[in-house]
HTML snippet that shows the backbone in 3Dmol.js (N, CA, C, O; Angstrom):
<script src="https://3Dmol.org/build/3Dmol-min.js"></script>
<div id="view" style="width:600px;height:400px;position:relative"></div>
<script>
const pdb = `
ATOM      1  N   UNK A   1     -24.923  16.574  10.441  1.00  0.00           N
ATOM      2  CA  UNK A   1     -24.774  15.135  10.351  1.00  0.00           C
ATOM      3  C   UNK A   1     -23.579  14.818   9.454  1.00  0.00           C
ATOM      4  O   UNK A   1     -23.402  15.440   8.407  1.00  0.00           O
ATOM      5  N   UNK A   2     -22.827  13.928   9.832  1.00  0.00           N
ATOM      6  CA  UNK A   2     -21.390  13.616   9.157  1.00  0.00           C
ATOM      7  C   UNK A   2     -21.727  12.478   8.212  1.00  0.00           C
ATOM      8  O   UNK A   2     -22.295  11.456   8.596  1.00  0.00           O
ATOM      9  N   UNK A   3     -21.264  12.752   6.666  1.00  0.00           N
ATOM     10  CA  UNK A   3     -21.235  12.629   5.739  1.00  0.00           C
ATOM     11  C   UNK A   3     -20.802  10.727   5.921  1.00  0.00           C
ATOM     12  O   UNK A   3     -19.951  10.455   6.768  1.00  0.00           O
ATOM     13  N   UNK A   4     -21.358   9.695   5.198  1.00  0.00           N
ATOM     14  CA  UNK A   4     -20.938   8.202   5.705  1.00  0.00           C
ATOM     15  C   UNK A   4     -19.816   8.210   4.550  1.00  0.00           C
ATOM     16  O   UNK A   4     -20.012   8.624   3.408  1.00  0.00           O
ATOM     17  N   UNK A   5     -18.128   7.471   5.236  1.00  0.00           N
ATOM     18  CA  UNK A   5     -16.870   7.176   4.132  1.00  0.00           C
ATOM     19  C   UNK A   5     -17.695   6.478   3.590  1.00  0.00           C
ATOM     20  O   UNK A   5     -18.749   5.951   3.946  1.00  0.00           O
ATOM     21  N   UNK A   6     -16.789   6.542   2.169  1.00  0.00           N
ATOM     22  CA  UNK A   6     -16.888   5.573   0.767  1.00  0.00           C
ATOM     23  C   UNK A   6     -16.081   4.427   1.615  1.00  0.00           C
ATOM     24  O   UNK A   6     -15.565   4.418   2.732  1.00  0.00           O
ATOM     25  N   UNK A   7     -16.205   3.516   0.620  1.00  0.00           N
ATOM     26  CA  UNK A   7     -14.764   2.315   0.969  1.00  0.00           C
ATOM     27  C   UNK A   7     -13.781   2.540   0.137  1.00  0.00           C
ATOM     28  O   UNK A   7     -14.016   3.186  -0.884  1.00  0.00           O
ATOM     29  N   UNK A   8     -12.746   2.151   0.351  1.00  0.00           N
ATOM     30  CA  UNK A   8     -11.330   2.377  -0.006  1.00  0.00           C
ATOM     31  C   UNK A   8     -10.725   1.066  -0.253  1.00  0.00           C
ATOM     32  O   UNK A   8      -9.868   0.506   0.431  1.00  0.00           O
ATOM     33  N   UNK A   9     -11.572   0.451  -1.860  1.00  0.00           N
ATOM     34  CA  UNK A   9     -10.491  -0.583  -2.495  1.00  0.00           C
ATOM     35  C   UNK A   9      -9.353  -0.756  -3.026  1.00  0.00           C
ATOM     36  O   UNK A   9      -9.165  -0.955  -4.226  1.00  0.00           O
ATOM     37  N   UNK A  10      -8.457  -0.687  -2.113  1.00  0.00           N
ATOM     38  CA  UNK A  10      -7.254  -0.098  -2.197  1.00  0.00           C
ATOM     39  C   UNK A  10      -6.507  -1.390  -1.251  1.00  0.00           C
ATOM     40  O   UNK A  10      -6.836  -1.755  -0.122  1.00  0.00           O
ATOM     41  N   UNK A  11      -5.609  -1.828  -1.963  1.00  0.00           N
ATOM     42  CA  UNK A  11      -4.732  -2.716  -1.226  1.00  0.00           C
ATOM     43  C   UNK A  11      -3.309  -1.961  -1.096  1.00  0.00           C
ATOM     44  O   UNK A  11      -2.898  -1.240  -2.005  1.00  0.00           O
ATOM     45  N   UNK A  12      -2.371  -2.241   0.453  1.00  0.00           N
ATOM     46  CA  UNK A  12      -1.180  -2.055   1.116  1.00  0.00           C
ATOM     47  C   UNK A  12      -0.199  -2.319  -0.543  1.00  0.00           C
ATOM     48  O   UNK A  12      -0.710  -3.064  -1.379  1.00  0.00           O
ATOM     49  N   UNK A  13       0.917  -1.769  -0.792  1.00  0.00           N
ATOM     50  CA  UNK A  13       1.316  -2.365  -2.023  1.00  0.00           C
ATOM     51  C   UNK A  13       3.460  -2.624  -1.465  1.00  0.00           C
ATOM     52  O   UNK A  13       4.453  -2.885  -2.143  1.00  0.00           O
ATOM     53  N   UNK A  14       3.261  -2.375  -0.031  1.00  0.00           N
ATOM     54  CA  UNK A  14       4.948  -2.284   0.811  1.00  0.00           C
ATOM     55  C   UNK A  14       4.953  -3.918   0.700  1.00  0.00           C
ATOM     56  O   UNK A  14       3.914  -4.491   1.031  1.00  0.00           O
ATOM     57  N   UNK A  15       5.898  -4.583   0.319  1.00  0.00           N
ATOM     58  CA  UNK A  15       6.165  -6.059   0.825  1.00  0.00           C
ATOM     59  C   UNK A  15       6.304  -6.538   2.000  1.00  0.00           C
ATOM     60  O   UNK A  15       6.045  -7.690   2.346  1.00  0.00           O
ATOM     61  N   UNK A  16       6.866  -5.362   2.891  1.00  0.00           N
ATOM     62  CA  UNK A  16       7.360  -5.227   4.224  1.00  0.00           C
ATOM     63  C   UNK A  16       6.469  -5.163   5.376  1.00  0.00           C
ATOM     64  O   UNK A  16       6.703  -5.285   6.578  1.00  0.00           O
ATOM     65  N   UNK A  17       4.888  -4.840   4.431  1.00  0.00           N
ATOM     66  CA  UNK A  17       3.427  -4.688   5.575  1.00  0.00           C
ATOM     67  C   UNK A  17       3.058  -6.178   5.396  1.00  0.00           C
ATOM     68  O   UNK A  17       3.168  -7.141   4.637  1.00  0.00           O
ATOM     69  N   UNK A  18       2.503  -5.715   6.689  1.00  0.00           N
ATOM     70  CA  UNK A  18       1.864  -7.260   7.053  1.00  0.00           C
ATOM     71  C   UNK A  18       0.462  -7.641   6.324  1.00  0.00           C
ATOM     72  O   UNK A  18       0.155  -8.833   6.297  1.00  0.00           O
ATOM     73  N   UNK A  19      -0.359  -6.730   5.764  1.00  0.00           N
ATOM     74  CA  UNK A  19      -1.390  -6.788   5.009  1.00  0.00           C
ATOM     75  C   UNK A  19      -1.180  -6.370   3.574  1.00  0.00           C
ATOM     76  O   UNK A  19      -2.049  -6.042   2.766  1.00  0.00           O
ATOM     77  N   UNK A  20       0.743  -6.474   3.317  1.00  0.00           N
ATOM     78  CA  UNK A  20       0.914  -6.553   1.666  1.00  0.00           C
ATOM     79  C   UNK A  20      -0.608  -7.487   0.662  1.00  0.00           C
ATOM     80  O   UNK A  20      -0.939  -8.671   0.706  1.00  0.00           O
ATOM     81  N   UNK A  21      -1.061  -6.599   0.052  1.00  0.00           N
ATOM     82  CA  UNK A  21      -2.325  -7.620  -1.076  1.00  0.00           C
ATOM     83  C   UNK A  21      -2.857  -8.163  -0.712  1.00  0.00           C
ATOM     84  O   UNK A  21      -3.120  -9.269  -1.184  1.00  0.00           O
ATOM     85  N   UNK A  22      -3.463  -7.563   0.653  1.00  0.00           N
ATOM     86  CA  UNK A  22      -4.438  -9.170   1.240  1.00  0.00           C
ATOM     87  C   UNK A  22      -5.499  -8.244   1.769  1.00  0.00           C
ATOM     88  O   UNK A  22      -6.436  -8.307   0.972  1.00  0.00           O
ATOM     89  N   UNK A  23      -5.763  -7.468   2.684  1.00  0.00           N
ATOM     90  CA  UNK A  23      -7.195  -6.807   2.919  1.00  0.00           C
ATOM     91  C   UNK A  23      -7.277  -5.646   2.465  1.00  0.00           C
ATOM     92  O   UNK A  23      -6.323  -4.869   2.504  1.00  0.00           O
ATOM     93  N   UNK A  24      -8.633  -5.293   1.875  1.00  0.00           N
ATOM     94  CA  UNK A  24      -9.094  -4.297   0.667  1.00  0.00           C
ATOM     95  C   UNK A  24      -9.610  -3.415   2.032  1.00  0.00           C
ATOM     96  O   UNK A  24     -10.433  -3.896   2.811  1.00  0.00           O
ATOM     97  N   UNK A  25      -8.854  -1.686   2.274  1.00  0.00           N
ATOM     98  CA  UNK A  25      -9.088  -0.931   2.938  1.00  0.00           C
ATOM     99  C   UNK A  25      -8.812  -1.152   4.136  1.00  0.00           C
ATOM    100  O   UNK A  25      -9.554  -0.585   4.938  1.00  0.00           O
ATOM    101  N   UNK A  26      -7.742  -1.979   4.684  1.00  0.00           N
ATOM    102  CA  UNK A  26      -7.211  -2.040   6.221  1.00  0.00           C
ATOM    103  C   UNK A  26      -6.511  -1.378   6.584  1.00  0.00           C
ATOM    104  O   UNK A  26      -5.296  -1.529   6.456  1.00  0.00           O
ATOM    105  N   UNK A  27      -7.100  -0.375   7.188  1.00  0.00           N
ATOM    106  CA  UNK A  27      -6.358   0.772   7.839  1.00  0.00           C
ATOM    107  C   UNK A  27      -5.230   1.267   6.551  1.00  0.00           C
ATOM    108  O   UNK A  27      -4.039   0.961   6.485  1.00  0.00           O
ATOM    109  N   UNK A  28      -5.785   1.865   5.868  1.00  0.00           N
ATOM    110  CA  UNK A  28      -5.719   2.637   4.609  1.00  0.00           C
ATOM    111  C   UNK A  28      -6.497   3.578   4.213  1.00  0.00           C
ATOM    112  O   UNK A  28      -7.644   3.411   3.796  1.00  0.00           O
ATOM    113  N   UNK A  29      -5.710   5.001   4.358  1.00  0.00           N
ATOM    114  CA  UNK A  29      -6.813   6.585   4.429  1.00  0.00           C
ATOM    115  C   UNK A  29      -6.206   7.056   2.895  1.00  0.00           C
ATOM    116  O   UNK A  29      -5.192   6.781   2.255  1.00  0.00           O
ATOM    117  N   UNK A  30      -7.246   7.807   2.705  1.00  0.00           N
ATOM    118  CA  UNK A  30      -6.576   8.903   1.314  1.00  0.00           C
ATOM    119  C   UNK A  30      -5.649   9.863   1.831  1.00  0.00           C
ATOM    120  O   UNK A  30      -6.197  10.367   2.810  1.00  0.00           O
ATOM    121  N   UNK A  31      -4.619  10.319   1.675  1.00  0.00           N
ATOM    122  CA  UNK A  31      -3.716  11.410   2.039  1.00  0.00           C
ATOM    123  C   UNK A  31      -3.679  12.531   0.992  1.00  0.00           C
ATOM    124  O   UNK A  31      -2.501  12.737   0.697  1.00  0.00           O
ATOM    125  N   UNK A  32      -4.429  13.254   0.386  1.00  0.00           N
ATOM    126  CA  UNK A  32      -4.233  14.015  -1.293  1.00  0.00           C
ATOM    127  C   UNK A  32      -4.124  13.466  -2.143  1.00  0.00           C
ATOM    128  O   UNK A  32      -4.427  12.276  -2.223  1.00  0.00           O
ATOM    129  N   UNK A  33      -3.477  14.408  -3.406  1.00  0.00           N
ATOM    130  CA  UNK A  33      -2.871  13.548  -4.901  1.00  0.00           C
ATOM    131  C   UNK A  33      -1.527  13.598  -4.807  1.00  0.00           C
ATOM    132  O   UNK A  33      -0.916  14.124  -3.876  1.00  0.00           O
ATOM    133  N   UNK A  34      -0.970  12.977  -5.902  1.00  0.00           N
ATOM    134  CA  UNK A  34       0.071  13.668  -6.443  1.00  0.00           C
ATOM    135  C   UNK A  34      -0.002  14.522  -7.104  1.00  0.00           C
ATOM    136  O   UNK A  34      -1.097  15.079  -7.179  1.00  0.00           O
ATOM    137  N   UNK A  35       1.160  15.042  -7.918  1.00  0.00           N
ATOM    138  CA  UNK A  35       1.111  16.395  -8.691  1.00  0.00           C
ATOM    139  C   UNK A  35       0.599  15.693 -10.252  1.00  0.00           C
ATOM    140  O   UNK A  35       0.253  16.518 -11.098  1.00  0.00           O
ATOM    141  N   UNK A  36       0.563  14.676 -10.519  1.00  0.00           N
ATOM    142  CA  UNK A  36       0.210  13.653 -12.097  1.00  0.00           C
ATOM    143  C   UNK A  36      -1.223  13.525 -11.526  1.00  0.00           C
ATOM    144  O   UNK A  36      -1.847  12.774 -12.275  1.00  0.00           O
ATOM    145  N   UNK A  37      -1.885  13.891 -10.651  1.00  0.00           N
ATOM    146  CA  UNK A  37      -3.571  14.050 -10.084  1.00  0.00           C
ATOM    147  C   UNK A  37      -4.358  12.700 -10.103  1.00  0.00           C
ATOM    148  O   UNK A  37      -5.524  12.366 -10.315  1.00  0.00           O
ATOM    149  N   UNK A  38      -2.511  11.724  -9.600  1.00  0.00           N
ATOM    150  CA  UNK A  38      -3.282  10.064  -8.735  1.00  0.00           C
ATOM    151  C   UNK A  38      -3.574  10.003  -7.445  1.00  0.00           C
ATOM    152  O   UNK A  38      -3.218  10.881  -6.659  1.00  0.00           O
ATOM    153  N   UNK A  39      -4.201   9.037  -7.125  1.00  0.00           N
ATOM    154  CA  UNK A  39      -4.606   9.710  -5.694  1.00  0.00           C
ATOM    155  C   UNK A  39      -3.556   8.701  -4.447  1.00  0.00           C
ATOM    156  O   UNK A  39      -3.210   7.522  -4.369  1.00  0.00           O
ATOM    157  N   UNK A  40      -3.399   9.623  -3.837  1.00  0.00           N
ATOM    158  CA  UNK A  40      -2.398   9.271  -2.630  1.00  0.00           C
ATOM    159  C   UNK A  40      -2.801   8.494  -1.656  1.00  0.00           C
ATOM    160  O   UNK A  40      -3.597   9.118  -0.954  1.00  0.00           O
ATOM    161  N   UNK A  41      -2.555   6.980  -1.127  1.00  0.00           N
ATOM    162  CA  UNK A  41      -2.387   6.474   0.014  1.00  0.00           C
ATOM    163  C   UNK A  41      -2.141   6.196   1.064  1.00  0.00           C
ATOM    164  O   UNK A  41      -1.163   5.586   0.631  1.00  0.00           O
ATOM    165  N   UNK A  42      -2.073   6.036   2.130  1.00  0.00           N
ATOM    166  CA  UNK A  42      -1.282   6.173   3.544  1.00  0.00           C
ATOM    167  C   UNK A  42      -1.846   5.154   4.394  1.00  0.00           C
ATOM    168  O   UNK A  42      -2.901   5.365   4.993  1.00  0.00           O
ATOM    169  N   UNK A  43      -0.961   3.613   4.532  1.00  0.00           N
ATOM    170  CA  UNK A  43      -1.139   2.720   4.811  1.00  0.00           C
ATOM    171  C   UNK A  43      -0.741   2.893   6.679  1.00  0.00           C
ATOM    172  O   UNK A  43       0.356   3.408   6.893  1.00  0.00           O
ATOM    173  N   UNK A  44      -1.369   2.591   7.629  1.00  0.00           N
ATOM    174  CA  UNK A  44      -1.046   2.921   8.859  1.00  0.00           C
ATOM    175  C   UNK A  44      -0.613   1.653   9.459  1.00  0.00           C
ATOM    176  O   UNK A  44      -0.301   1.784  10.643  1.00  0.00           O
ATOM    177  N   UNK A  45      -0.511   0.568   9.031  1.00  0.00           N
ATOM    178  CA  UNK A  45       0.799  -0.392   9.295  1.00  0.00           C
ATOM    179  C   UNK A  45       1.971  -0.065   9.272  1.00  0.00           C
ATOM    180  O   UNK A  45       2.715   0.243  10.203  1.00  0.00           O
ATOM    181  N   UNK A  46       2.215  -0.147   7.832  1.00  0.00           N
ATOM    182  CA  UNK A  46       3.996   0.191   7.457  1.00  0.00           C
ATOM    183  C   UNK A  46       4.161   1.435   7.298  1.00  0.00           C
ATOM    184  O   UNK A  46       5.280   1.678   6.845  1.00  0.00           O
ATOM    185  N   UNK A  47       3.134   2.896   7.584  1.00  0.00           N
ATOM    186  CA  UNK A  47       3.330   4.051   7.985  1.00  0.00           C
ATOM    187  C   UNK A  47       4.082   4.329   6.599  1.00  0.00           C
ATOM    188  O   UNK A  47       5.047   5.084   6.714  1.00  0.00           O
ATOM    189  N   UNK A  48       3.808   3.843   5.279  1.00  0.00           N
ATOM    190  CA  UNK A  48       4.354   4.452   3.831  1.00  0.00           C
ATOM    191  C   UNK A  48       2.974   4.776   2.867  1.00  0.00           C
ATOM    192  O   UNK A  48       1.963   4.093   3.032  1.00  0.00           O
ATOM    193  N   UNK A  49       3.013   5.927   1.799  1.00  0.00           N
ATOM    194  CA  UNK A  49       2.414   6.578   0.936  1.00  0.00           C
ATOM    195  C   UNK A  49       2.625   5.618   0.181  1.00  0.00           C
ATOM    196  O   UNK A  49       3.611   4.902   0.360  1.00  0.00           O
ATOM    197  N   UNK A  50       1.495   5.336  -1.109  1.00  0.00           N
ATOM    198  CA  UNK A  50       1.652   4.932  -2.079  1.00  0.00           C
ATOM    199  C   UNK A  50       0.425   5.204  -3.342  1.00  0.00           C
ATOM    200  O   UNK A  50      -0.709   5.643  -3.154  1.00  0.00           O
ATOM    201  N   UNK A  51       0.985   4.835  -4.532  1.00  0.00           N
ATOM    202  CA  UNK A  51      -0.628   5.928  -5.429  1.00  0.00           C
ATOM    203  C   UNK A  51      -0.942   3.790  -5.735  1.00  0.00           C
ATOM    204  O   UNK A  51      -0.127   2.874  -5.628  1.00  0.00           O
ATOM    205  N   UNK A  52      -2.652   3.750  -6.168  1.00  0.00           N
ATOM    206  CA  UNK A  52      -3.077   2.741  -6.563  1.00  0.00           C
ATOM    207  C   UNK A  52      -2.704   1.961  -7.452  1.00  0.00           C
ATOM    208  O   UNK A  52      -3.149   0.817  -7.543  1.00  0.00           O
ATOM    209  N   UNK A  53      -1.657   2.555  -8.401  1.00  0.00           N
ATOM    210  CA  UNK A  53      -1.213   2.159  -9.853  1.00  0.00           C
ATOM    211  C   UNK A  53       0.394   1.357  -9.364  1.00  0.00           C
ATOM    212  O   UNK A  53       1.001   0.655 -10.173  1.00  0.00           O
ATOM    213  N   UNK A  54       0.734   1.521  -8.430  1.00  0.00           N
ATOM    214  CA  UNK A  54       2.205   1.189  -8.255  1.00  0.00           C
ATOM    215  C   UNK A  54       2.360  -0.924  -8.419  1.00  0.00           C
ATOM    216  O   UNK A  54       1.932  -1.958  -7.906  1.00  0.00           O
ATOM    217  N   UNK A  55       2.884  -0.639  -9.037  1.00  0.00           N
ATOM    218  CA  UNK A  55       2.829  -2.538  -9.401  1.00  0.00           C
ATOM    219  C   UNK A  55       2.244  -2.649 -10.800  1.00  0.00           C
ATOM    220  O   UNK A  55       2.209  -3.768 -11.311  1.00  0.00           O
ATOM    221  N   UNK A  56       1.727  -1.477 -11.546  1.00  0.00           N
ATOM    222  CA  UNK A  56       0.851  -1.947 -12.833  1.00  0.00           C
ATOM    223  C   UNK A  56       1.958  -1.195 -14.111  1.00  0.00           C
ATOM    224  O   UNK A  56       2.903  -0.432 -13.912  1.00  0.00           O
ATOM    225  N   UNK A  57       1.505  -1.658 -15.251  1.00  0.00           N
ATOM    226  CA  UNK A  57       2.024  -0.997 -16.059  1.00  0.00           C
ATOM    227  C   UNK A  57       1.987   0.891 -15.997  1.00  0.00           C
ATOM    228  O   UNK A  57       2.916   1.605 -16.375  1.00  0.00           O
ATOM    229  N   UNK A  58       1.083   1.225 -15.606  1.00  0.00           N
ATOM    230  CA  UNK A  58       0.744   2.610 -15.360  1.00  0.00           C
ATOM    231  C   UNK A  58       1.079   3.363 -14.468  1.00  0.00           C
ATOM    232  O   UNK A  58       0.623   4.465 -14.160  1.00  0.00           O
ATOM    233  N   UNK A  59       2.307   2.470 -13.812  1.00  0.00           N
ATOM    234  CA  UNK A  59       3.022   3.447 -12.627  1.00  0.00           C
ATOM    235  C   UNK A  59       4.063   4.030 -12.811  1.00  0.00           C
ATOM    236  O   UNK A  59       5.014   3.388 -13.254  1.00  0.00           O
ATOM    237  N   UNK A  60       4.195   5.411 -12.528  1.00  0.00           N
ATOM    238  CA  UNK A  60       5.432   6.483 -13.155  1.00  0.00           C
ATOM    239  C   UNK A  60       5.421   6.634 -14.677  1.00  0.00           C
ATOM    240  O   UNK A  60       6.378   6.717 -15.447  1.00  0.00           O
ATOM    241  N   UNK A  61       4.328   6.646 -14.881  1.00  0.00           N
ATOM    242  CA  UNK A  61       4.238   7.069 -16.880  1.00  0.00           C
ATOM    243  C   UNK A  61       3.795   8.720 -16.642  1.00  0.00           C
ATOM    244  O   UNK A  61       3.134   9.247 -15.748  1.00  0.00           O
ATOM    245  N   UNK A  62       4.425   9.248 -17.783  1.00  0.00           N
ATOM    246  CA  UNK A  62       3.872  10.559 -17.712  1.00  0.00           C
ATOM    247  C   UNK A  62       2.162  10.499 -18.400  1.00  0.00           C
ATOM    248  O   UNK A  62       1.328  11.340 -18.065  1.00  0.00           O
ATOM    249  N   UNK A  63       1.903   9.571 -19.213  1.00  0.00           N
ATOM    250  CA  UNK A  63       0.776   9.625 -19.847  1.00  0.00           C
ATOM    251  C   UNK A  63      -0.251   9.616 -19.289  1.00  0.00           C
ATOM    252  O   UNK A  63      -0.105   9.368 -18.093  1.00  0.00           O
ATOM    253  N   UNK A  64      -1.585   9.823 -19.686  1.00  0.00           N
ATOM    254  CA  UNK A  64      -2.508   9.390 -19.226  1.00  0.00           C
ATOM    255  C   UNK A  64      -3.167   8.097 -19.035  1.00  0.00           C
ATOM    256  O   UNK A  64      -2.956   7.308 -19.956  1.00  0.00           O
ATOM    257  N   UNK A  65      -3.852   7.703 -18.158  1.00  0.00           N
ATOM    258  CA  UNK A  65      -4.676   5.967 -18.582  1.00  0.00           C
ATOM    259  C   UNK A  65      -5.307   6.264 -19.844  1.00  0.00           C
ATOM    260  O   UNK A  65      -5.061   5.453 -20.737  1.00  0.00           O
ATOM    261  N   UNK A  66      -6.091   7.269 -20.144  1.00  0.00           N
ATOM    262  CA  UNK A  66      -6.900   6.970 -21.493  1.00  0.00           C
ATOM    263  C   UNK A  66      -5.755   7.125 -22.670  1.00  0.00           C
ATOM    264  O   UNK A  66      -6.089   6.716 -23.782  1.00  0.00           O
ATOM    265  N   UNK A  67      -4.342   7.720 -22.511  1.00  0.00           N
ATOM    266  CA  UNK A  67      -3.322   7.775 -23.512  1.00  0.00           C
ATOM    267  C   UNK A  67      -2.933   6.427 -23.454  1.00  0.00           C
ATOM    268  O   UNK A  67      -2.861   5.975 -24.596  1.00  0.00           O
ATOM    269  N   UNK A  68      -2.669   5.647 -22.639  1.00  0.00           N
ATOM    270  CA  UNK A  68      -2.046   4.188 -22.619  1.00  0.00           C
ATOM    271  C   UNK A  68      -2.958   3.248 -23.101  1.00  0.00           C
ATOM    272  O   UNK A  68      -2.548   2.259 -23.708  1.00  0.00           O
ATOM    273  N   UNK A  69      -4.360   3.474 -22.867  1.00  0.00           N
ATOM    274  CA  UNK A  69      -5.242   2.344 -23.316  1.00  0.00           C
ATOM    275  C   UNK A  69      -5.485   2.671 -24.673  1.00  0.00           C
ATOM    276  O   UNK A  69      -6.057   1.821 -25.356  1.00  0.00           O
ATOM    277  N   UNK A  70      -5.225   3.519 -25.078  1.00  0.00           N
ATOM    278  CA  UNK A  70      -5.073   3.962 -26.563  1.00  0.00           C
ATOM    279  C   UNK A  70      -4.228   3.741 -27.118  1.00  0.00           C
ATOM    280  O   UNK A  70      -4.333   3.894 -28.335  1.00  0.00           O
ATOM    281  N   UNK A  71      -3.162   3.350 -26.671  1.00  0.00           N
ATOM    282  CA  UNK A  71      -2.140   3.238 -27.703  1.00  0.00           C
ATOM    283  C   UNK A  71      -1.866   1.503 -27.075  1.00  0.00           C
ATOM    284  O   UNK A  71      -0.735   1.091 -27.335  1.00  0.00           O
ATOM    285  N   UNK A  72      -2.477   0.834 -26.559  1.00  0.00           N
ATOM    286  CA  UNK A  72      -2.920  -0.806 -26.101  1.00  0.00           C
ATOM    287  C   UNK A  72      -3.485  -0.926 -27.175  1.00  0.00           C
ATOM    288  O   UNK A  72      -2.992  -1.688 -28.007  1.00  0.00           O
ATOM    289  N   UNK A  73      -4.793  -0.142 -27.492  1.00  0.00           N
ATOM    290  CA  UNK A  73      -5.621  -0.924 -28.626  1.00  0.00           C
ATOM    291  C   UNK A  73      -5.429  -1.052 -30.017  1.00  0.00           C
ATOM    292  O   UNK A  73      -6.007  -1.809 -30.798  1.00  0.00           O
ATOM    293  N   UNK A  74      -3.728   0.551 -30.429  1.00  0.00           N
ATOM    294  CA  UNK A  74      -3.359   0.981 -31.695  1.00  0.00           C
ATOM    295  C   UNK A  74      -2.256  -0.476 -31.744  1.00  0.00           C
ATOM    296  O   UNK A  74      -1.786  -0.863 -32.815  1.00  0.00           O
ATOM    297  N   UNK A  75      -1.921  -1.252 -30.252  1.00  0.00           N
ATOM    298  CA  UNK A  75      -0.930  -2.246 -30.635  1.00  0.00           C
ATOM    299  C   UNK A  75      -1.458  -3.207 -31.217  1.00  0.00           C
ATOM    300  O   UNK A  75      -0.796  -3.942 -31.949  1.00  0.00           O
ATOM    301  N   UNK A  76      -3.041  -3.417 -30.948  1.00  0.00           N
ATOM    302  CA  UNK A  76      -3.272  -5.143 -31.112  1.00  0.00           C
ATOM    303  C   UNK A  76      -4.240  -5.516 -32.492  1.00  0.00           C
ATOM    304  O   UNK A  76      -4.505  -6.688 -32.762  1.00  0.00           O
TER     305      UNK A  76
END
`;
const viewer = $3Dmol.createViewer("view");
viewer.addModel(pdb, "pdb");
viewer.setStyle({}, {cartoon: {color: "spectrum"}});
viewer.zoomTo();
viewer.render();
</script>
């Protein structure tokens, strides 16, 4: 018996897709990680990869989230 998907709250993050930020898991699969062990996207509209973090402060940091929210709370 085949295992039931999770959902995939994960929004399109291409400007260029037609479901840029608007439906949570539309035709959007996991594709692996990256090598920083975020997890990989693959939007089948605009046929582009993307990790969940892209648009946030936490995209392309070498750090960790628990290193960044740590040093958020050493700011305030």
């Amino acid at each position: 018996m085949a295992r039931p998907r999770g959902t995939i709250n994960v929004v399109c993050q291409n400007p260029r897709c037609k479901y840029y930020l608007k439906e949570k898991g539309k035709d959007i699969i996991k594709s692996g990680k990256y090598s920083t062990g975020h997890q990989r996207y693959y939007c089948k509209h605009c046929r582009t990869y993307f990790m969940e973090t892209k648009g946030t402060p936490l995209y392309r940091r070498r750090l960790s989230e628990e290193e960044i929210i740590q040093i958020c709370k050493l700011l305030v």
